[in-house]
Structures are given as C-alpha cells and as structure tokens.
N, C-alpha and C positions, 0 to 999 in steps of 0.2 A: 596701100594705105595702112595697112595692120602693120604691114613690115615697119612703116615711120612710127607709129604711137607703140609698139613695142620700142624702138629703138630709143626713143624720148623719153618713156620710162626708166630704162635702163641707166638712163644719163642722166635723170632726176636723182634717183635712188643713192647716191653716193653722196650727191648735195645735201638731200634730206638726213641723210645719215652725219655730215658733217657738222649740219647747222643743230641738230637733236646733241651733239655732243659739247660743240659752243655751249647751246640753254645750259646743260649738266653742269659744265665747266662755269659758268657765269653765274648758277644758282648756289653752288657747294658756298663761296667764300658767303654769302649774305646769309646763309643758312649757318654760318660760325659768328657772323655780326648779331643776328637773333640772338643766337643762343648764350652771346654777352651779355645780353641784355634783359636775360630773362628773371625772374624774382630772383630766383637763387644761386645766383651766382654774383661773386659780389668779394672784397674784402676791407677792411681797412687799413690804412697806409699811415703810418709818420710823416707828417710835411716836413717837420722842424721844432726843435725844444727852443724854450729860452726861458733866463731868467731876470725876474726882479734888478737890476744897476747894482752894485755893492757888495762888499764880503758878507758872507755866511749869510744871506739871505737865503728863506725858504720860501718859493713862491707856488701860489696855489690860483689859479684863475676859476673863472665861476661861471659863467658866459658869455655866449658869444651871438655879434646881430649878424645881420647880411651883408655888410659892407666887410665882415672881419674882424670889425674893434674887439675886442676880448676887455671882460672888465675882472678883476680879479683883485688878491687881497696877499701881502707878502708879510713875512715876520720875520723881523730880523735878531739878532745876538743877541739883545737885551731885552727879549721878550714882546717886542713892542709889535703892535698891529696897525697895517698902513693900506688904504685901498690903491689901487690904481686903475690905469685905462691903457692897454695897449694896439694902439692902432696898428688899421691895416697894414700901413708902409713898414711894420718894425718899431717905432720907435715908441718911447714910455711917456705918459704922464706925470708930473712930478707929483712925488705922495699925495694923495686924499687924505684929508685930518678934519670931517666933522667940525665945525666951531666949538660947540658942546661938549667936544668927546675931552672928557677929564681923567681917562683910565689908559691911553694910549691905545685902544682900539676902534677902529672904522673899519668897519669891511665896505668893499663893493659885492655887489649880488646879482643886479640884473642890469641890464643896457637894451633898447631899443634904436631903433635905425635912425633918429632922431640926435642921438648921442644922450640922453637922459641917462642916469645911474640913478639905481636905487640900493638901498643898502642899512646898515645900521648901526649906531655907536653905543657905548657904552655912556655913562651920564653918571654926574656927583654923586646921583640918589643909585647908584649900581644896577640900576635896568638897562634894557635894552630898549633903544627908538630907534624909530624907524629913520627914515631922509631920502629926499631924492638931492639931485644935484644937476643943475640942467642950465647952460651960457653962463659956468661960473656962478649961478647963488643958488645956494642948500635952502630948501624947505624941512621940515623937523614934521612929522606924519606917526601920532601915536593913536590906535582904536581908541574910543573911547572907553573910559572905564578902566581901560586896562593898564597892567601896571608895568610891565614888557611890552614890545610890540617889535617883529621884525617884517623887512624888508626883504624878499626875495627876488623876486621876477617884476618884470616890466613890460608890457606888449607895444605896439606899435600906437594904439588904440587911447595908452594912458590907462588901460585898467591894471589892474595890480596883485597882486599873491605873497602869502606871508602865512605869521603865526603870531599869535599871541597870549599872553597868561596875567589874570586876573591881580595875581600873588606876586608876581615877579620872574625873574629868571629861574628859579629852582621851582616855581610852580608848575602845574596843569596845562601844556599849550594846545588850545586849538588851533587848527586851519583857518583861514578865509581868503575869499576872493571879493575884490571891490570890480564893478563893472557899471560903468556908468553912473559912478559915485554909490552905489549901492552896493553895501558890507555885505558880504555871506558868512557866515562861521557853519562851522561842521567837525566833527570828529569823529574816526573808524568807531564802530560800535565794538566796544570792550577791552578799547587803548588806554593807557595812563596818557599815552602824549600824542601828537598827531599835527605833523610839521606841512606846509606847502611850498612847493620850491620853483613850481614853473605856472604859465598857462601860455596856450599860443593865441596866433589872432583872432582865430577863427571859434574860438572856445568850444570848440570840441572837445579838449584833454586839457584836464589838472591832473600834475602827478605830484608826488611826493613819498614821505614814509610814516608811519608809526610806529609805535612801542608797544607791544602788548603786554598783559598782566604777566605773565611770565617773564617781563624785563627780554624779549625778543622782538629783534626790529626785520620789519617787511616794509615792502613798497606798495605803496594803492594809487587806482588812476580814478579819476573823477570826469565822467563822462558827459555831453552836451545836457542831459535832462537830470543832471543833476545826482547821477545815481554810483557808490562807492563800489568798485571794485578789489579784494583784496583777500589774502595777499598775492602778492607778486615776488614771488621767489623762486629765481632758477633753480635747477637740480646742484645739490650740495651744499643750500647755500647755508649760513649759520647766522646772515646778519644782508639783510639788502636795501639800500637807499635808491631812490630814483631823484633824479638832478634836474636833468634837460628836456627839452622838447621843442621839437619843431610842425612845422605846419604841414609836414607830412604825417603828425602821429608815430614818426620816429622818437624812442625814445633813449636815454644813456643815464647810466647812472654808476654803479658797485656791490659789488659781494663779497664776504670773508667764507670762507671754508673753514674745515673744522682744523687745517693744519695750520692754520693762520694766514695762509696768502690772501690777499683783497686782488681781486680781479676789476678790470674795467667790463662793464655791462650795456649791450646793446641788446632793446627792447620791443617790438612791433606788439601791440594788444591784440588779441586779446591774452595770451600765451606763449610768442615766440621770441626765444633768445638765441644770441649768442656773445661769447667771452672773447673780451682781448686784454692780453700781457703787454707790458711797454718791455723790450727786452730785458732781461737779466735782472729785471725788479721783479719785489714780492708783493710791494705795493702799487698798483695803478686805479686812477679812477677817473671817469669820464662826467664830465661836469656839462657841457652846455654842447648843442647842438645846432648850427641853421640850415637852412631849405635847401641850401647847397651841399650839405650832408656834411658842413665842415665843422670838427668834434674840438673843444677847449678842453684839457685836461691834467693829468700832471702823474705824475712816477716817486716817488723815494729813492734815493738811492742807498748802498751800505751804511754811508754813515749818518743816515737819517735823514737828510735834505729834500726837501722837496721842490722838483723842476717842473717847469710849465713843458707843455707841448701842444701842437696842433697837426690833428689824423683826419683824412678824407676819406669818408665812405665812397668804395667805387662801386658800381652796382646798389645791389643790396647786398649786406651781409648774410651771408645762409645762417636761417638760425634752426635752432629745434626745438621741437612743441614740447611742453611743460606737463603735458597732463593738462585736466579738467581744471575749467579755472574756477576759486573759489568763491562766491557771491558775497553780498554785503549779509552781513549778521551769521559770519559764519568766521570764528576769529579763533578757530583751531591750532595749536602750535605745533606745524611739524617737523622742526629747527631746535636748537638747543641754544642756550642762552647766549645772549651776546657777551663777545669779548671786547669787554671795555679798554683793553691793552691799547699805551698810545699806536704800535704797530699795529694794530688794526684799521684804527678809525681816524688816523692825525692826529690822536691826543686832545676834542674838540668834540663838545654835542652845544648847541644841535651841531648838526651833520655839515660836514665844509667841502 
C-alpha cells in the first residue's frame, strides 16, 4: 500500500508541475492586458486631418458630440468667417451664415448629440450674439443687459456656456452658465476678463480661461458646488487656454512657451497634464473632446494655414503633476506676459 501512494505521487507530481506552469504561462499575457490598461499608460493617436471644401481655406473646428459631428468655423482668402458641421461619415455642411450676421462672421462653438449648434455672429451694431441653430432655424440668444454676448458649449441637457460684456466686444467679459434656464455669471477674482468655453452633462466641470491684471492668460475649472479653481498652467507655460471637456472630466485645451511653440494640452483636475505636438507644427491646439476620448483640433502649418484634425486617446495619456494647485483668490502671476503674436494665438481673442 505505501509502495502505491508513493508511486501515485510520484505520478502526480510532474502533472502538478505542468498544470502550475500552464496557470504561469495563462496569467503573464493578462497580466500585459492589465497593465494596458492601467491609468498610465495611454497615448494619443492622429485618426485623420481635413479641411474646410475650397482653396486657401483655414479651418479650425471647436467641438465635437458622441456621435463624431465636429462643429467648427473656417476663414477663407478674403477674410471672411463661415461656421460649419462636419459629420461623422466625412462629409461638410454647407457654410453657416447667421441671418443677422452683417460683418461676414459666424462661428460654430458647441454641438450636442442632438445636432443643435451654438455659436455667435457679429451684427450691424458690431457686437457679438449669441445663436443656436437646431432642424435648420437659428434662434438669436443675447444675456440681458448685455451688449456682447457669446456662445460656446452646448450639453445634451440644453444648458449652455459662454461670456458676455456689458460694453461690448472691447469691454469686461464675464463667464456664465445657463442651467435650467438660470443665468450664472462669475469671474476669476482679479481678471480683467474671464471667458467660458465648455460644461458637460453631468455639471461637474466648467472650464475655460482668464486674463489677469498683468494681461497673462491661464486656465480655470469651475467645479459642481460652484467653486473657481485657478490657474491651471502647465510647466512652461507663458499663456494657457482650456477648450474642451468631457464627461469624464477629461480635459484639452493649449499652451505657448516662452519660445513661441503653442502646444496642444491634455488636462485631468486637479493638477495633471500632459502635451501633444501635431507633427512638424509649432502650432497645435486641442479644442473639444467626447466620452470616447475622441479629440477635434487643428495644426498651422509653414505657411500659416490652419488644418483640422481628429486624435483618439487610447488609454490614458501619462500625464505629470503640476505642483500644488492654486485656489480661488489666489491670482498670482507666475508666467510672463502673453504673446499676442498672430503665431501664437491664431491672430483671434477671445480664444478660438
């Protein structure tokens, strides 16, 4: 009897030894599928550029829903400003032209899943209004009081984001958010100006940028209870705008450095970034963002042009901590003035 239960051990023991190598050999690959998958690891990817239909078109897209549409705004050779919509499959909207708009400018701004645009023209009296555009007929949407008013972002929801100024386009802008048909205004404590360019559905995050008194621009994020974070500048940066956001609290926007390149800017709150270059441009900047991590944005090239493109986050992108972030009433400048050079900024404030 010992002789058998020794010998069936014996005969175990190489099974066991097999099948412990199998688990080894079966665990290593999903232990490389994790480690895909883990926050940090991640990059972003070029899907494909395109531009605006026409010669010397500059196109600059704004953002982008879930379905893909991208809504955006193109200028062409004779200075003229035109919105569009380009859908998922590829193909273009024919120009957006405002009814109102008597200066040759409309921009598009925001889109929701819905297909609405919001956006804003220029008008006889030289301000800026607001507009949506939604099964073909334009609404005209000015704050009250005010004598500007622009259109940025659009949620699924029908609430809204933007800026406005009392005085006009060369005036004072604040921020606001409509939510439920109720106006908020607000501005960074010790801004001359103070733009809003997104909200998600979820109103967790408004982002955007200011100016501060030293004519230096930063990014602020505006959080569920109401409360301003700011600013929000990567390391080096000399000048930083925040654009997009998604319902992940993903955020995308741009930065200049002090050599002049504008980098495209990817955002997680409270602190963490990280930079992408479109190749062999000096210029790139990341405008709108969705839940699918799919990024709208656009490049320069040498001879000044500006092309659309769409990049996929895969993963997350690795970003790196900023330092301590800086709370609200705390509007210290530690950037050097902005460079208003059209090479910086597109030759455009507010910010595009």
């Amino acid at each position: 009897m010992e002789n058998s239960i020794k010998e069936a051990i014996s005969i175990m023991k190489p099974k066991q030894i097999f099948n412990s190598i199998l688990a080894v050999l079966f665990v290593f690959p999903l232990m490389g599928t994790f480690a895909q998958q883990t926050p940090t690891s991640g990059s972003i990817e070029v899907i494909t550029t395109f531009d605006y239909p026409g010669t010397g078109n500059s196109t600059l897209p704004q953002k982008i829903n879930e379905r893909g549409d991208v809504v955006g705004n193109f200028l062409d050779s004779n200075g003229v400003t035109r919105a569009f919509v380009r859908f998922s499959n590829g193909n273009f909207s024919a120009p957006i032209v405002e009814p109102n708009d008597t200066a040759g400018f409309t921009e598009g701004r925001g889109i929701n899943n819905s297909g609405t645009v919001c956006g804003d023209y220029v008008g006889s009296d030289g301000n800026f209004h607001g507009f949506f555009l939604s099964g073909g007929t334009f609404t005209e949407y000015d704050i009250a009081g005010a004598a500007s008013t622009l259109v940025h972002a659009i949620n699924d929801t029908g609430d809204f984001a933007g800026a406005f100024s009392l005085t006009g386009p060369n005036g004072i802008h604040q921020g606001f958010v409509s939510v439920g048909g109720t106006i908020t205004s607000f501005s960074v404590p010790g801004a001359s100006e103070t733009f809003t360019y997104e909200l998600n559905n979820s109103m967790q995050l408004v982002v955007g940028y200011y100016i501060d008194s030293s004519g230096v621009v930063h990014g602020y994020f505006r959080d569920a209870n109401g409360a301003l974070h700011f600013p929000i500048d990567p390391s080096g940066s000399t000048a930083t705008v925040l654009f997009g956001l998604n319902d992940r609290n993903w955020v995308v926007g741009r930065y200049a450095d002090s050599s002049g390149v504008t980098h495209g800017l990817f955002f997680v709150p409270p602190n963490n970034f990280s930079t992408f270059d479109y190749p062999g441009s000096t210029f790139t900047s990341l405008n709108g963002i969705n839940a699918q991590g799919v990024i709208c944005g656009r490049y320069v090239d040498a001879s000044g042009i500006a092309h659309g493109f769409l990049a996929r986050v895969r993963g997350t992108p690795p970003t790196k901590e900023a330092g301590m972030e800086m709370k609200a009433n705390d509007s210290r400048s530690l950037v050097t003035p902005l460079n208003p050079s059209p090479s910086a900024w597109g030759g455009a404030m507010p910010a595009r």
